[in-house]
C-alpha positions as CSV (number, residue, x, y, z in Angstrom):
1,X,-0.6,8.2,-19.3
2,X,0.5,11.7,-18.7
3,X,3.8,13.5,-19.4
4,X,6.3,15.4,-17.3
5,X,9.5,16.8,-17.1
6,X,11.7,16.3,-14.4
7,X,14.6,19.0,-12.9
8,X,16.8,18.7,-15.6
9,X,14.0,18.5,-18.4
10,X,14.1,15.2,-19.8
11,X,10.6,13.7,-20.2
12,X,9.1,10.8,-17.8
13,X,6.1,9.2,-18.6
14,X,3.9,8.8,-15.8
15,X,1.0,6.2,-15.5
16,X,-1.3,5.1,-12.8
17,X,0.5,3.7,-10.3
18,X,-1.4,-0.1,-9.1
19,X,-2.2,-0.6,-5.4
20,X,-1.7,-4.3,-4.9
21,X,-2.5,-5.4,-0.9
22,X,-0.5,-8.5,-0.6
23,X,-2.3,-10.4,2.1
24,X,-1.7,-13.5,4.1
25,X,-5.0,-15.1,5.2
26,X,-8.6,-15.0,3.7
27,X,-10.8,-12.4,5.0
28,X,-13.8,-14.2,4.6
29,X,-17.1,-12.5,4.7
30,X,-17.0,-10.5,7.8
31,X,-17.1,-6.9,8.7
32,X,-13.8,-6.6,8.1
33,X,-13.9,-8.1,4.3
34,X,-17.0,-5.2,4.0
35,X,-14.7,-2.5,5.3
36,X,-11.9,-3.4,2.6
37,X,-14.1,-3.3,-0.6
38,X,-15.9,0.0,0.7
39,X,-12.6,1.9,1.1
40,X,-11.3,-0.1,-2.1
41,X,-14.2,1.1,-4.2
42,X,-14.0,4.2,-3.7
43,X,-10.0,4.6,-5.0
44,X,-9.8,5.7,-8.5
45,X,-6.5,4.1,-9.0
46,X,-6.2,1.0,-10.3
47,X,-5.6,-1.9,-7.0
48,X,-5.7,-5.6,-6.9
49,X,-5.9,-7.4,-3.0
50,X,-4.3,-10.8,-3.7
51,X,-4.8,-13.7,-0.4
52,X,-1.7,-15.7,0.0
53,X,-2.1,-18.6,2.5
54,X,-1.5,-18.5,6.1
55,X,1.5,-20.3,6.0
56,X,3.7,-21.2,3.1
57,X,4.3,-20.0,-0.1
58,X,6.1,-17.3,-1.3
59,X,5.5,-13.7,-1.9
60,X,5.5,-13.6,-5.9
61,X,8.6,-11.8,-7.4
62,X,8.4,-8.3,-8.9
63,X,10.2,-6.3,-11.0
64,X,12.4,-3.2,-10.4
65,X,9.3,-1.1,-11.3
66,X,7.8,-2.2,-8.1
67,X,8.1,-1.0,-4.7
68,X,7.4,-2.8,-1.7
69,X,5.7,-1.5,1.6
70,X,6.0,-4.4,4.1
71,X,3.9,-4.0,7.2
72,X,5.5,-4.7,10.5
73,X,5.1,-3.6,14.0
74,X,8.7,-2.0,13.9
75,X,8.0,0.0,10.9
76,X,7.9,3.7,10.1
77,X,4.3,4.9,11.5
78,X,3.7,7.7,9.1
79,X,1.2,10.1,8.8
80,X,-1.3,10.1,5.9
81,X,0.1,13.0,4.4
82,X,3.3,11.6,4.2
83,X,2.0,8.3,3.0
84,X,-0.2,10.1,0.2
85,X,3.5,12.1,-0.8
86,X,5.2,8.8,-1.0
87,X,2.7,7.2,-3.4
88,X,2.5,10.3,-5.5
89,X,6.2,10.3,-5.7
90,X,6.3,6.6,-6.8
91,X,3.7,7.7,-9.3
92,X,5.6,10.4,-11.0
93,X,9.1,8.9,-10.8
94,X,6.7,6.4,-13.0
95,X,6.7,3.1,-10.6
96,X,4.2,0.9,-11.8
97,X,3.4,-1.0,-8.5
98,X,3.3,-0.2,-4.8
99,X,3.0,-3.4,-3.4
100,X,1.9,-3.7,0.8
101,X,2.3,-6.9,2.1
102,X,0.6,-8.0,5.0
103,X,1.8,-11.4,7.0
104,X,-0.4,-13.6,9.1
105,X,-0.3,-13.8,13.1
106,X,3.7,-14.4,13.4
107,X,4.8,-11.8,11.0
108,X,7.2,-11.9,7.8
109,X,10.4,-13.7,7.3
110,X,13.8,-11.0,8.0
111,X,14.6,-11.8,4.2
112,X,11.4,-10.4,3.1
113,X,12.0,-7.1,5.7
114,X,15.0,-6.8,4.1
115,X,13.7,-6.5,1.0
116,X,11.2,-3.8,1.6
117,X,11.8,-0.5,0.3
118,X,9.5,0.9,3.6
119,X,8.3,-1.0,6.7
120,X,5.2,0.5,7.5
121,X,3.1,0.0,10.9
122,X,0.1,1.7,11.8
123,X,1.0,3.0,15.3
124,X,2.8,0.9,18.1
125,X,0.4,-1.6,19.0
126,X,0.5,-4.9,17.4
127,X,-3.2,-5.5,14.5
128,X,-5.1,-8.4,14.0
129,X,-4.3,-9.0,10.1
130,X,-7.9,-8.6,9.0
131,X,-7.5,-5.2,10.5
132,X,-4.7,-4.3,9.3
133,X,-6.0,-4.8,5.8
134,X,-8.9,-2.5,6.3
135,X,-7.1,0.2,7.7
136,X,-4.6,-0.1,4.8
137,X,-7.3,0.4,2.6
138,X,-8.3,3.2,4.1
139,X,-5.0,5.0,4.5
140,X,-4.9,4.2,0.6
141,X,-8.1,5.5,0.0
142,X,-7.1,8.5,2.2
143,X,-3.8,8.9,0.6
144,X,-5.5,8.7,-3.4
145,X,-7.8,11.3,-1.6
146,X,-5.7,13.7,-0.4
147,X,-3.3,13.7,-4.1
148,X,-6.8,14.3,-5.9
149,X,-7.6,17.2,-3.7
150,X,-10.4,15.6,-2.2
151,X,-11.8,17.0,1.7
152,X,-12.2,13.7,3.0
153,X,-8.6,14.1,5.1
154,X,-8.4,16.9,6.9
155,X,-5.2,18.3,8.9
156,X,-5.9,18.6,12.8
């Protein structure tokens, strides 16, 4: 857990900052479920990929320490850069959890969009779920990436 001072000096501790992947549907054994633990391996910050079932349920509560990306088809479409400043801003300001939730084949409930601090998508076409959750992984990898300094992204 680091230390840092913000504009008017007063001391914020900042700790790592958990990726949690909120995700209806089990992935199974597939090339998809390989994709997500190679991307998730590689991230240095602490995650967790939770399965919620296809249907039913609810999306656990969370605290005000948590922020949460829903994934939707109408969301922002950022680039990774912007993504990567996001999640190092939620970092410092000392969130504990960036949680992206990912809903099965007919989307989320409007109460749970509501909620969300961001809707993200990942372009304007509509994503299998399964691949949805590996290219999250990889923009998360990406994002962790381009904060450490990492060459894996680079600008076009």
């Amino acid at each position: 857990m680091g230390v840092w001072r913000c504009a008017a000096g007063r001391q914020r501790l900042t700790g790592p900052l958990l990726l949690h992947i909120l995700a209806r549907g089990r992935i199974g054994r597939g090339a998809e479920a390989e994709l997500v633990d190679r991307y998730m391996k590689r991230i240095a910050w602490p995650w967790r990929v939770t399965e919620l079932p296809d249907r039913g349920g609810r999306v656990p509560a969370h605290d005000p320490g948590t922020v949460m990306i829903v994934l939707d088809e109408k969301g922002r479409d950022l680039p990774s850069t912007d993504l990567a400043q996001r999640l190092g801003r939620w970092r410092d300001d000392g969130r504990r959890e960036a949680r992206f939730v990912i809903g099965a084949a007919d989307g989320h409930a409007a109460a749970l969009r509501d909620e969300a601090d961001l809707l993200l998508a990942f372009g304007k076409a509509t994503w299998p779920h399964l691949l949805a959750r590996a290219m999250l992984a990889e923009q998360l990898w990406r994002a962790t990436s381009i904060l450490a300094g990492h060459p894996y992204h680079r600008d076009g």
